[in-house]
LOKEZA-750638 format. One record per residue (C-alpha): x, y, z; residue number from 1. Coordinates in Angstrom, 2 decimals, always signed. Layout:
BEGIN
[[X; Y; Z]; NUM];
...
END
This chain:
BEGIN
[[+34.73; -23.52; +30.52]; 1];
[[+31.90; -26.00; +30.83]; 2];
[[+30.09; -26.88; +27.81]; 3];
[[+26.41; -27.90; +26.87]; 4];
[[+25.69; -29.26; +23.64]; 5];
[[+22.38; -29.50; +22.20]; 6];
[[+22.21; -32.64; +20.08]; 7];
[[+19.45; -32.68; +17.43]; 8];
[[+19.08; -35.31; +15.21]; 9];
[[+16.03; -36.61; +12.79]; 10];
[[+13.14; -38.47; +13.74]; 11];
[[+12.73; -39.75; +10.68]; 12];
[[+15.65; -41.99; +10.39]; 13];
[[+16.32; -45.09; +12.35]; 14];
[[+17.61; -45.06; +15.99]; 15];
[[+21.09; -44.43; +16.17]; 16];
[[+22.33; -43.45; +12.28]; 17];
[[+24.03; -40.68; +14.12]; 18];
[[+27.60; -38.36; +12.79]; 19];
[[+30.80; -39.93; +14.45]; 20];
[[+31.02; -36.74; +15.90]; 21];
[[+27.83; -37.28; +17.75]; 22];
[[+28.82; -40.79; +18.59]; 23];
[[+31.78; -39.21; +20.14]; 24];
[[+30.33; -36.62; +22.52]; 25];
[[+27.40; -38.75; +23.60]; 26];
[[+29.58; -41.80; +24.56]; 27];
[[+32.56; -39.22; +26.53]; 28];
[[+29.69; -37.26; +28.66]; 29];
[[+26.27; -37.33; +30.36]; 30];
[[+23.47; -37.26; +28.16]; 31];
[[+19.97; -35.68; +29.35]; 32];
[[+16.77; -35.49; +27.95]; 33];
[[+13.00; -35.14; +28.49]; 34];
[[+11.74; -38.36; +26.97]; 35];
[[+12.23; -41.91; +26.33]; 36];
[[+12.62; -42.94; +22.83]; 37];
[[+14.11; -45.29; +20.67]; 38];
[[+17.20; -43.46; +20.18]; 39];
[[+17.74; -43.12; +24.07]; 40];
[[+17.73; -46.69; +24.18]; 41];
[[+19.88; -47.13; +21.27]; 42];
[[+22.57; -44.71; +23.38]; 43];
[[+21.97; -47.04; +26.15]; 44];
[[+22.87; -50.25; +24.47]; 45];
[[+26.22; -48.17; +22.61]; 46];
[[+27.32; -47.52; +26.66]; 47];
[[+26.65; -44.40; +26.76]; 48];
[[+25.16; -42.83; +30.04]; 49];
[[+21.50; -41.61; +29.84]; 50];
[[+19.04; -39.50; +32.41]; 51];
[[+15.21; -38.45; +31.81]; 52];
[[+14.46; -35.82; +33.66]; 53];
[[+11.40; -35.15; +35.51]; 54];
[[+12.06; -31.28; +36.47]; 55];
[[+12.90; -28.39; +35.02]; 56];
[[+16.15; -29.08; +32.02]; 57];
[[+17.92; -25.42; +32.45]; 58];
[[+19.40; -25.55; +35.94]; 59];
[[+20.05; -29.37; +35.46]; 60];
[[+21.92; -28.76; +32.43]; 61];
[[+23.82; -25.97; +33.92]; 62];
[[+24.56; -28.40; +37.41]; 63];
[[+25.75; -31.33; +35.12]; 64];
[[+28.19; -28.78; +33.01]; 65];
[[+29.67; -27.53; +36.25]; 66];
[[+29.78; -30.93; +37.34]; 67];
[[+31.42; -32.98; +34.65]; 68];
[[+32.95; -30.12; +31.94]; 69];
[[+30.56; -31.04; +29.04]; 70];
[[+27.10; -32.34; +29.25]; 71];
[[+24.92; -33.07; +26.09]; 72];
[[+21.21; -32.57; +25.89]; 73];
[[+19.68; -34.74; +23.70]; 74];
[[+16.50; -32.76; +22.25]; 75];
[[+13.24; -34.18; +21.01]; 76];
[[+11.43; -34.53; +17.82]; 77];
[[+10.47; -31.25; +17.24]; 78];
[[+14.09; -29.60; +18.40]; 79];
[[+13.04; -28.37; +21.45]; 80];
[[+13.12; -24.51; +20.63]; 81];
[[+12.12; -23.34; +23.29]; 82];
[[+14.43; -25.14; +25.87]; 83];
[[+17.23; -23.38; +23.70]; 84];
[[+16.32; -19.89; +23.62]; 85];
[[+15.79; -20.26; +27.64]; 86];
[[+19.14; -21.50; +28.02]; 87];
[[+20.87; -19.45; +25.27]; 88];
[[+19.17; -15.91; +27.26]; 89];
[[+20.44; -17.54; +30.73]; 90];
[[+23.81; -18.02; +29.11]; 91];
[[+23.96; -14.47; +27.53]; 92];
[[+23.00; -13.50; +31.18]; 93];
[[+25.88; -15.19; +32.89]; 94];
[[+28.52; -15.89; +30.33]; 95];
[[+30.72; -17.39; +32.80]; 96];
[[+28.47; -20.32; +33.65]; 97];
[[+29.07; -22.44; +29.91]; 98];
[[+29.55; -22.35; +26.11]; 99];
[[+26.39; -23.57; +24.51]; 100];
[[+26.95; -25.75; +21.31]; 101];
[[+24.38; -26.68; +18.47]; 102];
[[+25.58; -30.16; +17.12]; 103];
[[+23.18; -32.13; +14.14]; 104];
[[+23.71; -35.45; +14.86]; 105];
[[+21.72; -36.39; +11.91]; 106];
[[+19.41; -34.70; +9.14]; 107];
[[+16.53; -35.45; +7.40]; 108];
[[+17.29; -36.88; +3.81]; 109];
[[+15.47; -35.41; +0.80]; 110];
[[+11.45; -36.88; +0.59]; 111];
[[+11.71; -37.49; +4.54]; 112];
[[+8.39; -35.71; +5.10]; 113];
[[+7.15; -38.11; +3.06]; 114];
[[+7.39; -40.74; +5.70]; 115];
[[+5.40; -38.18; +7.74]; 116];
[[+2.50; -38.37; +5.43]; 117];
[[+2.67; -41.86; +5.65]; 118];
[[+2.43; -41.93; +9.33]; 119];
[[-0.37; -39.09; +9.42]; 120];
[[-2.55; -41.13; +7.46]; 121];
[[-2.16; -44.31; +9.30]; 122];
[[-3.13; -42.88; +12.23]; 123];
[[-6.43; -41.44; +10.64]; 124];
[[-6.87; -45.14; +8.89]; 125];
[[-6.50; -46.43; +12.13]; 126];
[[-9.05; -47.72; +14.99]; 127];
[[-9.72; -44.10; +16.69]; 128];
[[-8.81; -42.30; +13.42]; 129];
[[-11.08; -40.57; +11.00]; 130];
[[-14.59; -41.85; +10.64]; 131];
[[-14.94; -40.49; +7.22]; 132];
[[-11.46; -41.69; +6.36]; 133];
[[-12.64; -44.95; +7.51]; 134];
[[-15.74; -45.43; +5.86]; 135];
[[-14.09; -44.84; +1.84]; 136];
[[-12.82; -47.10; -0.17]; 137];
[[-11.12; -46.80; -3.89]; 138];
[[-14.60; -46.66; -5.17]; 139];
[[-15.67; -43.81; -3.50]; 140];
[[-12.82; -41.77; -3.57]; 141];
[[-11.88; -42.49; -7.41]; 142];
[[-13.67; -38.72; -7.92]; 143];
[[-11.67; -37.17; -5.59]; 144];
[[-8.56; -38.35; -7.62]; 145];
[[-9.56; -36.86; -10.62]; 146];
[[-10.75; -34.18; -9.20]; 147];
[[-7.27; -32.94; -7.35]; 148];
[[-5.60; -33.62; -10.44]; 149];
[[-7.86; -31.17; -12.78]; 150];
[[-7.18; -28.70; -9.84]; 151];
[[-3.01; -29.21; -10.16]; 152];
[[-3.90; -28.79; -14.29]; 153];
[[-5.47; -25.39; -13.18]; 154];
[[-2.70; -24.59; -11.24]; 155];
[[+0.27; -25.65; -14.11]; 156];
[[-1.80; -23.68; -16.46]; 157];
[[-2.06; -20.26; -14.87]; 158];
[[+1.25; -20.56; -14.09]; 159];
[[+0.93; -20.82; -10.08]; 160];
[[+3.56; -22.89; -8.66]; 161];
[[+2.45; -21.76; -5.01]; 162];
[[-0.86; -23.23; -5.99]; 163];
[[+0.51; -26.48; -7.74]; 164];
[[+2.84; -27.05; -4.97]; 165];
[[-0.89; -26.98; -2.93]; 166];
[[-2.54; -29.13; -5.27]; 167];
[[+0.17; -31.51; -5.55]; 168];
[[+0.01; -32.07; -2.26]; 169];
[[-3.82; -32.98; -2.21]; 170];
[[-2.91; -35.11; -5.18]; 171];
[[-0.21; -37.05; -2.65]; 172];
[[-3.16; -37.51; -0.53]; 173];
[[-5.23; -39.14; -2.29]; 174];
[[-1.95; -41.90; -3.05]; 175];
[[-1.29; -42.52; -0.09]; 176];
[[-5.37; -42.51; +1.10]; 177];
[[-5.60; -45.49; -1.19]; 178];
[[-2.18; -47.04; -0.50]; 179];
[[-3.32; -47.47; +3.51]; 180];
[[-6.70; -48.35; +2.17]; 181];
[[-5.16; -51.14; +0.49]; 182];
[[-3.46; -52.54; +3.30]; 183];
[[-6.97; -53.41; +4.46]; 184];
[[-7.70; -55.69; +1.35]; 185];
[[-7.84; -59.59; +1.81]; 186];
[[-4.23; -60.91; +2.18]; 187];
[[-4.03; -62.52; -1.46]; 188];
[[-5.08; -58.64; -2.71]; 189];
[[-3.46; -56.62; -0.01]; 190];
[[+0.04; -54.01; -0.90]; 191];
[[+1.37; -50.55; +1.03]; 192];
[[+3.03; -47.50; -0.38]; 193];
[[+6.15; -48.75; +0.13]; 194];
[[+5.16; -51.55; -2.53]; 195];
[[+3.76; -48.27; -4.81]; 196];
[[+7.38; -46.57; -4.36]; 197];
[[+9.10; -50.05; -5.20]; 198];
[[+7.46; -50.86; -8.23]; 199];
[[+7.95; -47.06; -9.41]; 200];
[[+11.66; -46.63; -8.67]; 201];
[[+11.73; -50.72; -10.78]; 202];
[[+10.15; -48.91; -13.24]; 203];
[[+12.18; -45.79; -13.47]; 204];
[[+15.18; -47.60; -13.35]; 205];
[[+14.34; -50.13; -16.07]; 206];
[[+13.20; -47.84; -18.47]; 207];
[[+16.13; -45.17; -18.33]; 208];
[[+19.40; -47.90; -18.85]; 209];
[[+21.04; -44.49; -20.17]; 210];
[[+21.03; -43.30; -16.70]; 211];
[[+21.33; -46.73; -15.08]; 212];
[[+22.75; -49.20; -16.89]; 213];
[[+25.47; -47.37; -19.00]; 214];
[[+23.29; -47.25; -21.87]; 215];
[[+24.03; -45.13; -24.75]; 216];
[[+21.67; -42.09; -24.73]; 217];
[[+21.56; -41.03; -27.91]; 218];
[[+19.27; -38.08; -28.78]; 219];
[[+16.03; -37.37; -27.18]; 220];
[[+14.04; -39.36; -30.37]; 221];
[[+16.13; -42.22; -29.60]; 222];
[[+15.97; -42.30; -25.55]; 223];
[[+11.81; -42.03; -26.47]; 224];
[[+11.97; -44.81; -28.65]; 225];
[[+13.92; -46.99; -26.13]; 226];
[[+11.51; -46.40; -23.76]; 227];
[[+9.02; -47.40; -25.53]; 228];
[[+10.17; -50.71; -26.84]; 229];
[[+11.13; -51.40; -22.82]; 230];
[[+7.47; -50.75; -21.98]; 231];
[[+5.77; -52.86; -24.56]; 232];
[[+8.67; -56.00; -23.52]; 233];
[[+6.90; -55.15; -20.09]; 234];
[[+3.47; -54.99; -21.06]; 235];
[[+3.56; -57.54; -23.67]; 236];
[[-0.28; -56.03; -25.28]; 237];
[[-1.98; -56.85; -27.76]; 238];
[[-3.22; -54.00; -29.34]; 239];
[[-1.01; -50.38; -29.77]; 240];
[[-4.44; -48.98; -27.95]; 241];
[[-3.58; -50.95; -24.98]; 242];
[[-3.22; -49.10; -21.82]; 243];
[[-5.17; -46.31; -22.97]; 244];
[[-7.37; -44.78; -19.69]; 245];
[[-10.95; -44.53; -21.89]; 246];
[[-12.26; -42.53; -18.80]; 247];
[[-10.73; -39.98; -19.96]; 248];
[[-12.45; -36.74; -21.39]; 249];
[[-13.21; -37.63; -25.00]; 250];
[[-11.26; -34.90; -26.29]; 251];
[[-8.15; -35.94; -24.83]; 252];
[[-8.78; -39.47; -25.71]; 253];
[[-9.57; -39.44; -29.26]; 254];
[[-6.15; -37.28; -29.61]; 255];
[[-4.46; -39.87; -27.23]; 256];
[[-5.49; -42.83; -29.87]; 257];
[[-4.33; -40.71; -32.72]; 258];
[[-1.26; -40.27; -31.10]; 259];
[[-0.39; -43.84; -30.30]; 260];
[[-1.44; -45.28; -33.80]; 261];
[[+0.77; -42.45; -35.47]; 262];
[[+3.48; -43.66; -33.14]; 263];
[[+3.10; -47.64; -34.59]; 264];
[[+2.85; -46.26; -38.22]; 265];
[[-0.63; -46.97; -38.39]; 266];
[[-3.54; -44.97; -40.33]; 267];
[[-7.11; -44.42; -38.73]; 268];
[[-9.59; -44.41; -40.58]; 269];
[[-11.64; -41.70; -40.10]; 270];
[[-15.78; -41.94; -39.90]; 271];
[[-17.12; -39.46; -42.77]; 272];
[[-19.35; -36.53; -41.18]; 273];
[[-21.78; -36.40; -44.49]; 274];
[[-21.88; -40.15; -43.99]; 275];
[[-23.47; -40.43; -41.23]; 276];
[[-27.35; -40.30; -40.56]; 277];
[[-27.50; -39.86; -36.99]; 278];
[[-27.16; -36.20; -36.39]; 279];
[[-25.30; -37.27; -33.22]; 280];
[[-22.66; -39.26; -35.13]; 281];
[[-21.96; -36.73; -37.45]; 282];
[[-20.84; -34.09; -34.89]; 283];
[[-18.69; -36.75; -33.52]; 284];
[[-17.16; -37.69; -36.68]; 285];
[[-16.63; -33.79; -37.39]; 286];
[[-14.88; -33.25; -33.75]; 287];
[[-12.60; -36.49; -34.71]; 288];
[[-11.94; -34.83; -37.92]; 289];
[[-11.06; -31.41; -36.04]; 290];
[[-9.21; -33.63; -33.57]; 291];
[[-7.17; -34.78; -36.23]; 292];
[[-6.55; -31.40; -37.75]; 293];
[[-4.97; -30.79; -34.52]; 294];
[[-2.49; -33.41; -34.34]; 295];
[[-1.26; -33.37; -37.68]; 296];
[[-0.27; -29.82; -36.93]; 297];
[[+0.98; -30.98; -33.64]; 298];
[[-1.53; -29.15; -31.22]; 299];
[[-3.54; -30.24; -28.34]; 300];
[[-7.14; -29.85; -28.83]; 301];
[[-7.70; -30.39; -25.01]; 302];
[[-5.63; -27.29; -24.04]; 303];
[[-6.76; -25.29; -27.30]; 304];
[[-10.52; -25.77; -26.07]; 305];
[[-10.04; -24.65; -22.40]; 306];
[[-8.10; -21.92; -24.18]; 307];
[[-10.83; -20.59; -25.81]; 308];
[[-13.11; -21.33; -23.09]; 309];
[[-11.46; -19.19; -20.93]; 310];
[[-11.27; -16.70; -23.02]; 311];
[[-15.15; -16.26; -22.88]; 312];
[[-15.11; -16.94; -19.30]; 313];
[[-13.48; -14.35; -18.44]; 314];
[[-14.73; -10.79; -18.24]; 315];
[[-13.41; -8.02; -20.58]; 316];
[[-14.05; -4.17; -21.06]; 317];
[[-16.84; -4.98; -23.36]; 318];
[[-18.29; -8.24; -22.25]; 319];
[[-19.29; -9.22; -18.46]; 320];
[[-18.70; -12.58; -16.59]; 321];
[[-20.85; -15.28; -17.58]; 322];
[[-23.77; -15.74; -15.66]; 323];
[[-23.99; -11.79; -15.15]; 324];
[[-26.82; -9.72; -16.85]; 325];
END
């Protein structure tokens, strides 16, 4: 019986990485196909035999299966659903006329919408894009950045995934915003996403020689400690408070110095509260005090303070929302 096979295969990899089982069917029998595209040429150049069609793809299909035994229809980016459910009723229709196949010639490997985001945004970066889009720079969007990532923090701490899988996403955005931005900077100060992938997978790869290298692991202490004695040979800083991001809330970043002088072996010296004659100063040298509390009994003070703030944020039986009278 004649045979059609649809041949679907992944824009998102380069022309011609096809199975040898697509290789095979598309090189022993007439291909068809509504478009031009790189991977038609690619066929081309293999030898194999190639027609766009300008007309309607069921009875042609159906003429070139009579015709030569097996034909193969070559479908487009986005699979080309509907062409398949017209055929596939015809054929349940008239049996007799061919078998209808389904062959992947290729799939899409893990992170390939990825490239999609990366194509997405160069087209709204590009002339006839987004004005807005346009217009920013990393300046102007630095809020934005900080701002998606307190919304992901929202979502990882009420426990949404849905809504961190969201977030995340706006997150992604804003990296590869800046990483097409950046491909507009002078030549001497210019890099792409591809160069913000390369230097993370370097660094992933450096830092984890357990996984990489054949490195002993050890226990989880020891695998810490390794990593940090591979960062600081990168880094080569002066100071253990090196590195630090100080626009950070100053909650978070008073228990982010603590943490990385505890981690050389070094004691802070803390400010006195009664000491101090500023009123001001005082309160800041009783919440470093309080901060310190915290980490010697291993807590976060960030996440204990948006604890209790949302606590009183919320409405109970006795008490209504803030803001409410």
């Amino acid at each position: 019986m004649p045979r059609i096979v649809l041949l679907v295969t992944s824009p998102r990899l380069p022309a011609g990485l096809l199975t040898a089982a697509a290789w095979d069917v598309v090189r022993a029998a007439p291909v068809l196909t509504a478009a031009e595209s790189e991977l038609t040429t690619a066929l081309r150049v293999a030898g194999a035999e190639v027609r766009v069609l300008d007309g309607p793809a069921v009875p042609a299909l159906l003429d070139a299966a009579a015709a030569h035994d097996t034909v193969v229809w070559l479908a487009g980016p986005a699979g080309d659903e509907s062409l398949a459910r017209e055929l596939g009723l015809r054929l349940a229709r008239e049996p007799g006329l061919a078998e209808l196949e389904l062959m992947y010639g290729s799939w899409d490997p893990p992170g390939a919408r990825l490239l999609d985001a990366v194509a997405v945004l160069d087209r709204l970066l590009s002339p006839g894009g987004d004005p807005w889009k346009r217009a920013q720079t990393h300046q102007s969007l630095a809020g934005f950045l900080l701002e998606e990532c307190y919304e992901a923090y929202d979502a990882i701490s009420a426990g949404d995934t849905d809504a961190l899988r969201e977030e995340l996403g706006d997150v992604l955005l804003q990296v590869v915003l800046h990483a097409r931005l950046a491909e507009e900077l002078p030549e001497d100060q210019r890099w792409t996403v591809d160069d913000v992938a390369g230097g993370l997978v370097d660094k992933m790869i450096r830092r984890n020689p357990h996984v990489f290298a054949g490195a002993q692991a050890g226990t989880l202490d020891e695998i810490t400690a390794n990593w940090e004695r591979i960062k600081q040979a990168e880094k080569s800083r002066a100071s253990v408070l090196d590195g630090i991001a100080l626009s950070q809330p100053a909650l978070a970043l008073a228990a982010k110095i603590l943490e990385r002088a505890a981690r050389a072996g070094l004691a802070v010296p803390l400010p006195s509260p009664q000491a101090q004659a500023d009123p001001e100063a005082a309160l800041g040298a009783t919440l470093l005090s309080i901060v310190a509390q915290a980490h010697a009994a291993n807590l976060d003070p960030e996440a204990a303070l948006r604890l209790s703030l949302k606590h009183i944020s919320e409405p109970n039986e006795t008490r209504p929302p803030l803001g409410c009278r």
